[in-house]
N, C-alpha and C positions, 0 to 999 in steps of 0.2 A: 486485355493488355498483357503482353507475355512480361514473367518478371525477369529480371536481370541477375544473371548466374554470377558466383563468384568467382574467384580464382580455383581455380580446377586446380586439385592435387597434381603433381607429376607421379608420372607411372609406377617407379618403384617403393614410392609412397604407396600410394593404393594397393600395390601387389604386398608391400609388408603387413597392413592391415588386414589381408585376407589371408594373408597365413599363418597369421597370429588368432583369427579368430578359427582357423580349423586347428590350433593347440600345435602348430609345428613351428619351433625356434631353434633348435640347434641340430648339427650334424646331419643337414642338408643336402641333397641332389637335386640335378633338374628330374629325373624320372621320379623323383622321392615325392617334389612337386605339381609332378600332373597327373599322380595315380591317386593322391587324397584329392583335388581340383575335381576330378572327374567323378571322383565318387563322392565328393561330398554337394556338389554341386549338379542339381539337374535341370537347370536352366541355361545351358552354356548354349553359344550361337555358335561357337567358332568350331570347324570339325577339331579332329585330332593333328591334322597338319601346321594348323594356321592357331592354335593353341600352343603347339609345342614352339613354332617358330617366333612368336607373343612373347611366348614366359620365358624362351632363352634371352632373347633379345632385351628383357629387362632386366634379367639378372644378370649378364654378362656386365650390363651396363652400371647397375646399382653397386656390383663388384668394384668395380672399377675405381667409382668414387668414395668408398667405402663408409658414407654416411649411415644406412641402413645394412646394408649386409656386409660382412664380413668373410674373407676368403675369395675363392672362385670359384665359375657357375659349376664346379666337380663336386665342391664340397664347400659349404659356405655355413656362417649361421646367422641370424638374424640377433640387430641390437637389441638388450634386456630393454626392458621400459625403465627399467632405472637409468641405465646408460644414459637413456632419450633422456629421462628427465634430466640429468647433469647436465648433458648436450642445450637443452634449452633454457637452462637456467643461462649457461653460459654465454646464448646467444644473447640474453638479456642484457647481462653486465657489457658485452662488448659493443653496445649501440651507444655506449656514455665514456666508454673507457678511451686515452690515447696512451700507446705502449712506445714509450722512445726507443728501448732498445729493438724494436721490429721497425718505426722510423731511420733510425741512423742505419740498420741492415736494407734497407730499401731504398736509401740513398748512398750507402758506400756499394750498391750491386752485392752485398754479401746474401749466402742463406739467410732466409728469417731463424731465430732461435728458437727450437722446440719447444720452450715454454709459449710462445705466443700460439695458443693450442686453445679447442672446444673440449679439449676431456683430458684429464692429468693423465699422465703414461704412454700419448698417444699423440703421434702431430693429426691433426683434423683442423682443417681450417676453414670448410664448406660444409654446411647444412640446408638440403631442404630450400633450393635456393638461396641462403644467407654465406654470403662469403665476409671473412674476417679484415682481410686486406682490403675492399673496397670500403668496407664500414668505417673501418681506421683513415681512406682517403676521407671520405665525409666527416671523420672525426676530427679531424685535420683543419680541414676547410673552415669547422666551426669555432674550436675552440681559437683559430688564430686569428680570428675576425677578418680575413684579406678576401680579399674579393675576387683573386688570381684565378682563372680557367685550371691550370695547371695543381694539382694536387700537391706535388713535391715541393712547389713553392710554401706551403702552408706547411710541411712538416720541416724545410729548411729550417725557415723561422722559428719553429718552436724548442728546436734539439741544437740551436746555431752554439748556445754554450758549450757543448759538446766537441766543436770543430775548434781549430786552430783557423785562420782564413787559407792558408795554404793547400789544410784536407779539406775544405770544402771547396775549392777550385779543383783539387786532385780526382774528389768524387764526382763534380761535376766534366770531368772530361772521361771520365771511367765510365759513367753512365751514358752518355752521346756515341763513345765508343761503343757498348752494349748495346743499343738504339738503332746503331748504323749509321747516325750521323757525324761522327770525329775518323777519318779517315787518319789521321797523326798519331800512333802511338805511343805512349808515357816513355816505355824504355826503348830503346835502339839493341837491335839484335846482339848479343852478347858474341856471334862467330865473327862479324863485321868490324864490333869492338876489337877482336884479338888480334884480328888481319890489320888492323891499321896499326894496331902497338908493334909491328913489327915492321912497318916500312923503315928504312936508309932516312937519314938527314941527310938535306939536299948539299950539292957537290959539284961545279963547277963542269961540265960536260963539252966536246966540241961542237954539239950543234949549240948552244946557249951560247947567249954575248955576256961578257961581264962589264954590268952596270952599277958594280959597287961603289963605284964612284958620285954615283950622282946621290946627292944629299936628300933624298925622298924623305918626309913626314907623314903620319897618317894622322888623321884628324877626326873623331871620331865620339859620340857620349861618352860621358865619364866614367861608363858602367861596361863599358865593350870589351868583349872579348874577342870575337871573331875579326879582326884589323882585313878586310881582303882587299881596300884600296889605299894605295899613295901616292901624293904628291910632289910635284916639286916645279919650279919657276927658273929656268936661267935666258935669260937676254931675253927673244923672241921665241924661246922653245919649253911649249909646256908639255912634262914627263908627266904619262900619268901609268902607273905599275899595278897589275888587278895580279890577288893570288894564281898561281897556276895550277887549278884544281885540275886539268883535265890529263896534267903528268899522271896523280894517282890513282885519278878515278877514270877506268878505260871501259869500252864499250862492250855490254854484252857481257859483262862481268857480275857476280853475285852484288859487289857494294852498287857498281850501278844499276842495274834490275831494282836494286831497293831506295836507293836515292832516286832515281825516276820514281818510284809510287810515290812517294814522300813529293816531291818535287818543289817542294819552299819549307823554309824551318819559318818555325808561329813564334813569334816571340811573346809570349804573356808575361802578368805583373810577378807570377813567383816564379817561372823556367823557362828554358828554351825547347820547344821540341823539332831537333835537329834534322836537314836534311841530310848532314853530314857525322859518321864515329869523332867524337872528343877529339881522338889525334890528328885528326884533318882540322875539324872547324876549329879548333883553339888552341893548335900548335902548328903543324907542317905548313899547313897550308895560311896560315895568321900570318900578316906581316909584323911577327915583332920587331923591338929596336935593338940592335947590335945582335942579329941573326941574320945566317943567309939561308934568302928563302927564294925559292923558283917562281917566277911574276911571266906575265905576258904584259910586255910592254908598249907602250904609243908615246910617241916623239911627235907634236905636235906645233908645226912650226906656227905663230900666230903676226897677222898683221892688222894693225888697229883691232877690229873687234873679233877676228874672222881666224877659223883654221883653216891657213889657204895648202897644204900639204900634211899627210903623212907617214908613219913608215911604223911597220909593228917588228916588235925583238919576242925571242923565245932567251929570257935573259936569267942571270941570278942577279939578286939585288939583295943591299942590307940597308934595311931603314934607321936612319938616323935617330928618331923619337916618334915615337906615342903622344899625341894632345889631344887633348879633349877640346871641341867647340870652347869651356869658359875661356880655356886658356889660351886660344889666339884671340877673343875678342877682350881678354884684362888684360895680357902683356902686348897687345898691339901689332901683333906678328906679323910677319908676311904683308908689310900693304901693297906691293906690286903683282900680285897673284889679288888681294880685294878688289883694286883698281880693276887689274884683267875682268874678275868674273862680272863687276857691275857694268864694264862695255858690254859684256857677252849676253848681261842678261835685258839691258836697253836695249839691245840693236833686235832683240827679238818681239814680236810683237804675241802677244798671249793675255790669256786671263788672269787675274791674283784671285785667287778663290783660296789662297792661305787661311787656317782657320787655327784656332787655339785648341793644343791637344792636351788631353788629360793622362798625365802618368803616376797613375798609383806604384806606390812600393811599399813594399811586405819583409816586416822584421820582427819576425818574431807573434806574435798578435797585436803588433803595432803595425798599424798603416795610415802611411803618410800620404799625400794627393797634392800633387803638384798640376800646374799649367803652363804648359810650353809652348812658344810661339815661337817661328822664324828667326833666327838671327842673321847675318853680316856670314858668321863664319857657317852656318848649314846652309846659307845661302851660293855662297863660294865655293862648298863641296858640289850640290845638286847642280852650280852652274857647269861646271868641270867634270862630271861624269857625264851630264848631260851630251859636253861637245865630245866625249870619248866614244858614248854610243853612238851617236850620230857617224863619228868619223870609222869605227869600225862596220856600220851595217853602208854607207857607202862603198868602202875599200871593198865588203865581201861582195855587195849588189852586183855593183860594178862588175867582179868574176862571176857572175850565176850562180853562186853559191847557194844550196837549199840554206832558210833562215828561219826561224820560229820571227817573226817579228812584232814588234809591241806596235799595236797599231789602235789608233782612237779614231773615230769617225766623227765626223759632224754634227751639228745636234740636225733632228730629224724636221722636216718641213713641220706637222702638225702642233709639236711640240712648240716651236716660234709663233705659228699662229695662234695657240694658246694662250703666250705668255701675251703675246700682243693686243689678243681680245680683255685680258687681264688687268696689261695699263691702258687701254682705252678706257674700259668700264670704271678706270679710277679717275681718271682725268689728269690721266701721266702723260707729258708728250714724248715718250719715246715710243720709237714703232722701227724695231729690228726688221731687216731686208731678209727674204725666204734664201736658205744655204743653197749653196750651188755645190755641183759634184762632178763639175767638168773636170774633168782628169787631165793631167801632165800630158802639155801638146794642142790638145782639144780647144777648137772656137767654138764660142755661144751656140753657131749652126748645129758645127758637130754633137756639143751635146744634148740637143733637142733632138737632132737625129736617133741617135745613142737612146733617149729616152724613149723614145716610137718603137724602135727596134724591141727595147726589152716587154712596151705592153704589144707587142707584137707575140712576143716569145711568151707574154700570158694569155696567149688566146683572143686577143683584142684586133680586128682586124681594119685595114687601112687600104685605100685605093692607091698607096704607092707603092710598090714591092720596097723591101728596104734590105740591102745587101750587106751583109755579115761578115764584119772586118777580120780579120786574123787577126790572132795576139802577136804581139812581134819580140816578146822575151823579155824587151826591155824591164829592169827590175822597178822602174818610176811609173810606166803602163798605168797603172792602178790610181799611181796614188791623186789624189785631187790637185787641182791646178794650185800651184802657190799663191796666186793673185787673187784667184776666188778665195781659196781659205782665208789668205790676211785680210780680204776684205770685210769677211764674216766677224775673223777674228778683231779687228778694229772696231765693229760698230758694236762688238760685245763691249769694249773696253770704252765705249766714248757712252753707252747706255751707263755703265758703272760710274764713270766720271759724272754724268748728268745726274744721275741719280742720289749723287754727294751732297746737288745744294736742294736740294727739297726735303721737306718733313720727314723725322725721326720715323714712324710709321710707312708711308711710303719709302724709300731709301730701303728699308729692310725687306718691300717686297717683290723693287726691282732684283739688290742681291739674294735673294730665295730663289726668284725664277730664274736667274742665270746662270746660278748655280745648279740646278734641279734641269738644265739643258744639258748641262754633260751628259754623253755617255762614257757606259763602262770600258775600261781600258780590257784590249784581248791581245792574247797573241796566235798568229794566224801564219799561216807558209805565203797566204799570199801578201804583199806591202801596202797597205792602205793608204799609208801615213799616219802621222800623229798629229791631230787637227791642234789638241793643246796646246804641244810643247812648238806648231808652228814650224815642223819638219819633213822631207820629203821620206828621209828615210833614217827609223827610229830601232836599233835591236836593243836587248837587254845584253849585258858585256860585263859588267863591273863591280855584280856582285853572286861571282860563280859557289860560293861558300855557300848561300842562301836560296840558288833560285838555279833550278836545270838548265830551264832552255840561255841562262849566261851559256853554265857547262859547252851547252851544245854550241852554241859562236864560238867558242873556243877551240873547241874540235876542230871547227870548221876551217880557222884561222891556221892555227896547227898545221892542217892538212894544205894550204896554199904555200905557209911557210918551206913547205918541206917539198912543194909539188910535188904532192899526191894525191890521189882521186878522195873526190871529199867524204869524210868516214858520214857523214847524216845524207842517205836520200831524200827526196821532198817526202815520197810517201811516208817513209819513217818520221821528218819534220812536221807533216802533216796531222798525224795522229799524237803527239808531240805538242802541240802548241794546242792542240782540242784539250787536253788531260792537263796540263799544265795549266788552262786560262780555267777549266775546271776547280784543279787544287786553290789555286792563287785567291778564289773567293769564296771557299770552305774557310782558309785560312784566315780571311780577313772577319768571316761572322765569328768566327771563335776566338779571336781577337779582341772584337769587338764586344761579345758576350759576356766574358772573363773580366774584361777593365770593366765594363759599368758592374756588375755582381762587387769587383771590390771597393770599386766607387760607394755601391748601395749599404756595402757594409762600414766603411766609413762614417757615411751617414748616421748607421745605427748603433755606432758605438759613439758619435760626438755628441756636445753638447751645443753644436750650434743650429741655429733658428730653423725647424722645419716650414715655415713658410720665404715664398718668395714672392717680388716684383717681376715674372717675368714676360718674354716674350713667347705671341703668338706667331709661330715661323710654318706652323701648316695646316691645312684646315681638310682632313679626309674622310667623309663620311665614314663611322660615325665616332672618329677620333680627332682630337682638338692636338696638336702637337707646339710642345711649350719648352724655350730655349729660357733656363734658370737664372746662369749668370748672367746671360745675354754678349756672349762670346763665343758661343758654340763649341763650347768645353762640357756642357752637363742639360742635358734634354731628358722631355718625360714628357706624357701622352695621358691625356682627361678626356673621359667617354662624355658624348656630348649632352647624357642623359642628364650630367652631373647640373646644370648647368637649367633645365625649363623644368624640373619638379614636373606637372603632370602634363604641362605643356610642350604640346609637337614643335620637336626644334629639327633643322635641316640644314645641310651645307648648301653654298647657291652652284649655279651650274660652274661658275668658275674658280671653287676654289679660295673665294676673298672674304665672305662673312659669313656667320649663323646667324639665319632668320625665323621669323617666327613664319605662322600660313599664311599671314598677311602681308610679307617680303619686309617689315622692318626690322632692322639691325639690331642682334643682340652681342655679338663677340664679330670683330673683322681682324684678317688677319695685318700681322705688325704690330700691332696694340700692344701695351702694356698690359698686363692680367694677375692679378693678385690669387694666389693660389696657396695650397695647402698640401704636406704628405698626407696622404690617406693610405698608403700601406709598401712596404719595400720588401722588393722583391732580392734576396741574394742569393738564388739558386739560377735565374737568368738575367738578372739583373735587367728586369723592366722598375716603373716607377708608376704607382698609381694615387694620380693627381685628382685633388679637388677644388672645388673656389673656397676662398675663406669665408 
């Protein structure tokens, strides 16, 4: 039985040893080393070629690292034994030690400090295979007790006194940047900065209309600065005024080159990170009140619920007042503009997937956490930007106009049959009808036709030839039939209704899966439609301050106002709306990352109850996904192991319970579940849950 070898030295180990034992330690060369080698050794295999090409190649290498030799393979000398023995004392202490100041340098992205060192006088941080920094992760891991994958989560937690919550957001975007994953950088180029402190306040012009007259309001958080839309109501005409970013931001220019990378500002709980210089997003281009500011405007004539005309101004405008949401729904503002928008927002047929959002705020090392829902008055806004963008990406379709468009798709066949196999298995009577994707124009024929043609065009072949329509421009072509979609969209909204009078558990797992049908919203050159919002044709328009492809509608508008050839080609729109629906969901996970991290720190500085009552809202192997308040304000995720001790637990094929190998139910989803923190994360702001 052959024995079993140990760990084999590395190479310039072994070469140190043997040149310490032929008495050679300082003032080193490679010929210095293979003319004692060769003489003192007369058992060598290797000739003189494959000797000399051996011993360089170690000592180049050993150089390099500087753990054993010191210098280069010219002139080098090898560590004293004392050295080594310091060296391995020190590897000792650093397998027990956690050094915060090398934590907070490893999570602010700074140097480590020269004292976090194997040998005083000297930074060394690798020996011999032992590296300092990995040890210090494993050191990390232990002493915090968290059970996080991620190492920096464990040194978060331990050095978190050290942070304000603002530098520990700062570091955490400083580090994603460093990573590669934070495409938003912290400061805004200082030359972009200086170029906008210098533009003209705006100025009445021939080609503008002046629409100082009309009483416009913006309406808007309590906390906004950027104001880039306004309103206003008279008789049957609703005025809606969007900043006119695209006066100062022109094509092909340095700020736009850098607002296209940028292409949406992130708004997190301590900053904004702008796609726009200060002097645009929160002054020139702001609708303040008693300011004239340059707007691109829609006149939108309204009957009963409907905008049956409109007409767009390149105008100046001075807004009347700044409100904030509390204060049209405590002073009672505006009710014929509420009236309007709750026609506007009945007559459409859509889903309420509204959910309660969590808004941390940060003062200081105080943080507050609030929950924000829907109101009357952010109801009223979204209904009225909504009918803006609609009426602006018609007006432009309508001309041919290239268009980045916000287009949402249907939820996809498998995914209904899913949900459907789902409440079958529960003994739900709902059973949603498979989406149709007959396009604008198209009979049931046609679109079976349509669909032969394209497994035609995958290689699938069919005894009828099937002839290959021309596109015919139309800018609707595309988009799905209106009657199929509201049909979809109705049996979503009568499944919701249904789903009201049966059991607190079921109810919660009709709204999960019809929730979890949406798809992602993109923007795209070509017009899909917007299956959501129940539209043929959907742009982004109304908020150019925050988001490019508005910019680019604007351009576009611009350039019809003025007849002349439209400044965005599709190509250029095309690649446009690819980078743009890119940025827009960077944007949203670091959004989203940032609020829960100060959510988590909340947590960890209150005094209130780490357990909860809550809801089982997902079930993915091998994570149990659990909604706290049971408002979909505060979620967190318990591994399923937590849960069977040594016993095999499994999710079932569909999603609805943990069972044990003999299919009986141990956790189903909907249920109530009494849980516990088991560890908080505030560097990504996960949550790791356990049962009480």
């Amino acid at each position: 039985m052959k024995r079993r070898k140990g760990r084999e030295s590395p190479p310039e180990e072994r070469l140190y040893r043997r040149l310490l034992s032929h008495g050679l330690e300082k003032d080193l060369s490679l010929e210095l080393v293979l003319e004692t080698i060769q003489a003192k050794e007369s058992n060598l295999k290797l000739n003189e070629k494959q000797l000399r090409s051996q011993i360089q190649e170690t000592i180049v290498h050993a150089c390099r690292k500087g753990e054993l030799f010191i210098g280069d393979s010219d002139n080098f000398t090898l560590r004293s034994k004392e050295e080594r023995l310091n060296i391995e004392q020190a590897v000792r202490k650093a397998q027990n030690e956690v050094d915060e100041k090398a934590m907070l340098a490893i999570l602010k992205g700074e140097d480590l400090p020269d004292e976090f060192t194997l040998l005083e006088g000297e930074v060394l941080r690798t020996f011999l295979g032992f590296d300092m920094v990995k040890q210090l992760e494993k050191n990390a891991k232990r002493e915090s007790e968290l059970r996080f994958p991620d190492p920096l989560i464990s040194m978060a937690w331990l050095v978190r006194e050290h942070f304000t919550p603002e530098e520990l957001l700062d570091a955490r975007l400083a580090y994603r940047r460093k990573m590669g994953i934070n495409p938003f950088p912290r400061e805004y180029r200082e030359d972009l900065i200086q170029f906008a402190e210098k533009l003209p306040n705006p100025e009445l012009s021939e080609d503008r209309v002046d629409l100082r007259h009309i009483p416009f309001v913006t309406i808007d958080p309590p906390d906004a600065r950027d104001f880039d839309d306004a309103v206003c109501l008279i008789d049957d005409t609703l005025w809606v005024a969007i900043a006119d970013v695209a006066h100062y931001v022109k094509p092909d220019t340095a700020l736009d080159r850098y607002a296209k990378e940028r292409a949406t500002s992130v708004y997190l709980p301590h900053c904004v990170l702008p796609m726009l210089p200060p002097k645009l997003a929160d002054d020139l281009c702001s609708l303040r009140d008693d300011a004239d500011r340059f707007a691109m405007v829609m006149e939108m004539k309204i009957e009963g619920d409907k905008v049956v005309s409109s007409k767009a101004h390149q105008a100046l405008i001075r807004v009347k007042e700044n409100l904030s949401y509390n204060d049209v729904i405590e002073g009672e503002l505006f009710p014929e503009m509420m009236d309007l928008s709750k026609r506007m927002r009945a007559k459409r047929i859509g889903l309420d997937i509204a959910g309660a959002e969590r808004r941390p705020r940060i003062n200081g090392d105080e943080i507050s956490l609030e929950v924000k829902w829907p109101n009357d008055a952010t109801e009223m806004i979204e209904a009225f930007m909504v009918a803006t963008n609609e009426a602006v990406g018609h007006l432009l379709g309508s001309l041919d106009a290239a268009l980045p468009w916000r287009c949402h798709s249907p939820p996809d066949s498998p995914e209904v049959e899913s949900l459907n196999a789902k409440l079958e298995t529960l003994g739900i009577d709902i059973e949603l009808p498979m989406p149709s994707h007959r396009k604008t124009g198209e009979s049931a024929s046609d679109e079976t036709m349509n669909l032969l043609s394209a497994w035609a065009d995958a290689g699938l072949s069919f005894d009828n030839e099937i002839e290959e329509e021309e596109e015919d421009g139309n800018y609707l072509s595309s988009v799905v039939d209106s009657e199929a979609r509201g049909e979809m969209l109705q049996a979503l909204r009568d499944a919701q209704a249904s789903a009201s009078n049966l059991s607190d558990v079921k109810r919660r797992v009709v709204d999960q899966g019809l929730f979890q049908l949406m798809q992602r919203a993109i923007y795209s050159e070509e017009n899909l439609g917007h299956f959501g919002l129940d539209l043929d044709a959907y742009v982004h328009f109304t908020s150019p301050i925050r988001r490019y492809p508005d910019l680019v509608v604007h351009r576009q508008l611009k350039s019809h106002l003025r007849n002349q050839e439209w400044m965005h080609t599709l190509e250029q729109v095309e690649e446009i709306s690819a980078h743009c629906s890119k940025r827009s969901t960077q944007a949203k996970k670091l959004e989203w990352e940032l609020v829960a991290s100060v959510c988590n720190m909340h947590l960890a500085n209150s005094d209130e109850s780490s357990t909860w009552k809550a809801r089982v809202v997902g079930l993915r192997s091998p994570w149990i996904y659990l909604d706290l308040e049971d408002d979909g304000s505060f979620e967190g995720r318990m591994h399923i192991s937590q849960l069977g001790g040594k016993e095999r637990l499994m999710v079932d094929l569909f999603g609805l319970k943990v069972e044990r190998e003999d299919g009986s139910s141990v956790l189903e989803l909907g249920q109530r579940f009494e849980c516990r923190l088991r560890g908080l994360d505030i560097w990504s702001g996960t949550l790791d849950l356990a049962p009480i």
